[in-house]
DOSE-672695 format. One record per residue (C-alpha): y, x negated, z negated. Coordinates in steps of 0.1 Angstrom, whole numbers, plus 5000, padded with zeros to 4 digits. Layout:
<atoms>
YXZ/...
</atoms>
This chain:
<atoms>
775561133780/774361493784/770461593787/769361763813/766761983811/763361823812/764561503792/761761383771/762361223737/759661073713/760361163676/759660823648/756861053638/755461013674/755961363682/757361453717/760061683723/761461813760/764661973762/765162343777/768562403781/772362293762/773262463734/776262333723/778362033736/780861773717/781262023692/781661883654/779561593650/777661603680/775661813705/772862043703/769962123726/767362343728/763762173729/759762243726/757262013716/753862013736/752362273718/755262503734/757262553701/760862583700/762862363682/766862283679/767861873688/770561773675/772061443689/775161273670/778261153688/777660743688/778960593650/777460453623/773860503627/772960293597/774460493573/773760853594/770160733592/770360713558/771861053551/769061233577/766061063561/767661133526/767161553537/764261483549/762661393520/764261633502/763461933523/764462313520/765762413490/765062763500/764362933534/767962973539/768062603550/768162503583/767362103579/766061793595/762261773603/762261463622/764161153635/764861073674/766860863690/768360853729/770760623747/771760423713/772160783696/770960903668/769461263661/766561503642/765061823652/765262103634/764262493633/765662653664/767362963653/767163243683/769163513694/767863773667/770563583641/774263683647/776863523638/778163543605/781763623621/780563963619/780963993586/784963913592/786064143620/782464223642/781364013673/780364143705/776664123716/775764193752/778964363756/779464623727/781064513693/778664473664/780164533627/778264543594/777864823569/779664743540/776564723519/774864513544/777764283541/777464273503/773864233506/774663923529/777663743509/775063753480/772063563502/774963303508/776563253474/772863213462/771663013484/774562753475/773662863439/770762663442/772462313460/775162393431/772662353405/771362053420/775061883418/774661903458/777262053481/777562133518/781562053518/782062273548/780562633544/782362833566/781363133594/780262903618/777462723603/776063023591/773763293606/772763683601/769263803601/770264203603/766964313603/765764173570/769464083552/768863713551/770663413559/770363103580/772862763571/773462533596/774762183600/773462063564/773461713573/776761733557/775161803525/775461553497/775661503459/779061613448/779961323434/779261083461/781661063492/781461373520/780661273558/783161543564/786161693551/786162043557/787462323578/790762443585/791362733557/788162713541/788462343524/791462363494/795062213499/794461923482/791561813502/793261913536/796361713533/794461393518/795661393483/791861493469/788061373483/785761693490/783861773451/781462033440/784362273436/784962253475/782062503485/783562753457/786662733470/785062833506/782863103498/785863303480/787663263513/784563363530/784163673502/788063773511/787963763547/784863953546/785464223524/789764243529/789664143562/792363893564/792863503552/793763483514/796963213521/797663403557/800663683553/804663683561/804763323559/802463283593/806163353614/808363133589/809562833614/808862513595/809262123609/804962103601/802162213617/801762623606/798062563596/798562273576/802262433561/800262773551/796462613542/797962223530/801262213522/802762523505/799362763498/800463123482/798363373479/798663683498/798463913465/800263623441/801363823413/804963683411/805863543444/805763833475/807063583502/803563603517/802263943512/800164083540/802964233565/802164593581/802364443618/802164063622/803863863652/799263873664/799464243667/797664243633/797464553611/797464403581/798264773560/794764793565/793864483537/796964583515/794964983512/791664783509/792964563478/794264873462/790365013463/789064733449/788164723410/790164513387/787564233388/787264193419/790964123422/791063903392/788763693406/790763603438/793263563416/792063273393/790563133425/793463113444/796563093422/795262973388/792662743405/794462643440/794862313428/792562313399/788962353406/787862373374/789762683371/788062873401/785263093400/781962953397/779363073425/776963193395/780463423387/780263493427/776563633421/777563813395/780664013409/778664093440/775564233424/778564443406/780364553436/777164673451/776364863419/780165053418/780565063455/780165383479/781065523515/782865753532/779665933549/782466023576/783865663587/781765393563/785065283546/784265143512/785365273482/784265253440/783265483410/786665383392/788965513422/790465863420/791065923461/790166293471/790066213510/789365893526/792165693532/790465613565/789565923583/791066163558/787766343552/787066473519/784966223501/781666273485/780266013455/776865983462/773866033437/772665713417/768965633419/768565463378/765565223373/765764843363/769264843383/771665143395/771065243435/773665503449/772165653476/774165713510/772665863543/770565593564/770565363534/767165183529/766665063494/764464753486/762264693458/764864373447/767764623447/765964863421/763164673405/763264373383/761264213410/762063933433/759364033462/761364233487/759764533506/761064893515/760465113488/762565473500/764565513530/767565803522/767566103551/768466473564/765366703551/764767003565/765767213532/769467313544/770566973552/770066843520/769666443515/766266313507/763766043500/761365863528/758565743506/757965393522/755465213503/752065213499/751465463472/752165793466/755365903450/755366173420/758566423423/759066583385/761766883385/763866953353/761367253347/758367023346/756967103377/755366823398/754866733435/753066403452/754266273483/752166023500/753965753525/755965863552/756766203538/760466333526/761066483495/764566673484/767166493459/767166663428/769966573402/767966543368/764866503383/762366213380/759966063403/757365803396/756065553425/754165173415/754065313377/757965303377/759965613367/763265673385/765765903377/768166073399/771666083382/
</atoms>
């Protein structure tokens, strides 16, 4: 039974909550609805489909005793009930998040295409993998991380999980299985329960489809003609990696039967550095079967935070590309490319036009606020520094001159210079 808008439901806690408007509808394990309690504030409702409400009961009040383990969490607040079904509210997540499909191939918002910078999407894969970090290290697992359930704050580079009712301790049995592609072979064609090396194996799919742009299991093989379902033959049955180093019957094909260019993920592989591609490797030939074998998501944390480090753009096009690569022109746009200068603290910055770096990204720090923002000066075009926080910033040239720029104001990039801001000296290198 739907709710129309105007319903009112009465939480256990006494609370009362009236429903807006549908969100979602006999999707997953049941539906969702947008709601406000008295005071006006919005909340999500999420209603079960009718089952076992004994032991649903059981999982919701476990999470809500447990509550956040960060701020990435959306979870249960309180209990409801309607028409014999179960259901909790829960923070209402507005239209400020995006999808996290747009860190696979862009969505489209109000009728233009939105896609990610490729730090951004760095930036984002890391708020993920550490957010599971923390359920990891708690022997908890979600056992269905995938696109979906996730959301994107642009704005601020955070994340937003959904659906963690589904969370439990890794060694107890999962409410659900999986998704399509994202859960390992074994688990999709019933020959292994979900484990804490389920969400490991998803967040390298998520990390490949992200950053490649294509499934890790999906190549050549997608047109074979088999007597089994395709998804189940290619993510179940018979899984080979796309880049296996010894078996090319699935490699990414240059136009797929989808009107796929798939060149594009073969020149992106090529870019990437050594570890990088070692790690997809263990994860998805060494450990397809063997999740003790795959990378861990502390690895995951790790590898990014590298990535980040080693990574640069085409200032032309945005196409990614790393210190260890020897391309002249962008394979891209063909423009000639330009490695950008390194801002050197507590960690390595490399500074691209528009990029806004963040006290976490430079400092030993875990409180995140803008510290420089890089743009055009005035000086013949050259690249520069936005002082953004609330101090002055100290510019000292080679030749021991110095200059003070107080917030708000630009000063020039100077290779070998130094500048001091919140008694921290960078250097430009």
């Amino acid at each position: 039974m739907n709710l129309f808008k105007g319903t009112r439901l009465k939480s256990e806690n006494g609370n009362t909550y009236i429903v807006e408007k549908t969100i979602s509808i006999a999707t997953g394990q049941g539906d969702i609805f947008l709601a406000h309690n008295e005071r006006k504030e919005k909340y999500a409702l999420k209603l079960f489909h009718k089952g076992d409400v004994k032991k649903l009961r059981a999982q919701i009040e476990m999470l809500i005793k447990r509550g956040q383990a960060t701020d990435a969490y959306v979870v249960p607040i309180e209990i409801v009930e309607f028409d014999g079904r179960l259901g909790y509210i829960m923070e209402y997540i507005g239209k400020e998040y995006l999808p996290a499909a747009a860190l696979f191939n862009g969505i489209e918002e109000d009728g233009r295409v939105v896609s990610l910078d490729w730090a951004d999407k760095v930036a984002l894969l890391y708020e993920i993998v550490n957010a599971l970090c923390i359920l990891n290290n708690a022997n908890l697992g979600i056992m269905d991380v995938k696109f979906d359930n996730i959301k994107l704050d642009l704005e601020g580079l955070k994340v937003k999980i959904l659906d963690t009712d589904t969370i439990v301790y890794t060694e107890d049995k999962s409410i659900v299985l999986g998704t399509t592609g994202f859960m390992p072979p074994l688990t999709m064609i019933g020959k292994e329960k979900p484990n804490k090396y389920n969400d490991v194996y998803a967040v390298a799919v998520l990390i490949f489809m992200s950053l490649i742009g294509i499934h890790p299991l999906e190549g050549a093989r997608r047109d074979k003609k088999c007597n089994e379902n395709i998804d189940t033959y290619l993510f179940g049955t018979h899984p080979l990696y796309v880049f296996h180093p010894h078996d090319n019957s699935n490699r990414p094909i240059p136009q797929d039967g989808y009107g796929r260019n798939q060149q594009i993920a073969i020149d992106k592989m090529d870019k990437y550095p050594e570890y990088f591609r070692k790690a997809m490797e263990q994860t998805f030939v060494d450990g397809i079967y063997d999740g003790k074998k795959r990378v861990t998501l502390e690895e995951w944390k790790e590898i990014l935070e590298r990535l980040y480090g080693d990574g640069y753009i085409c200032e032309n096009c945005g196409e990614e590309y790393f210190f260890e690569n020897t391309f002249k022109e962008c394979k891209a746009c063909g423009k000639e490319l330009q490695k950008p200068i390194f801002l050197q603290c507590d960690k390595n910055i490399p500074l691209f036009n528009g990029l806004t770096v963040f006290s976490d990204e430079l400092f030993a720090t875990e409180n995140h606020y803008e510290v420089f923002k890089v743009v055009v000066t005035k000086y013949d075009k050259r690249y520069g520094l936005e002082n953004r926080t609330r101090g002055e910033v100290v510019l000292r040239l080679k030749n021991g001159e110095e200059r003070t720029f107080p917030r708000g104001e630009v000063f020039p990039i100077f290779l070998d210079s130094e500048i001091e801001v919140e008694n921290k000296k960078i250097r430009f290198v």
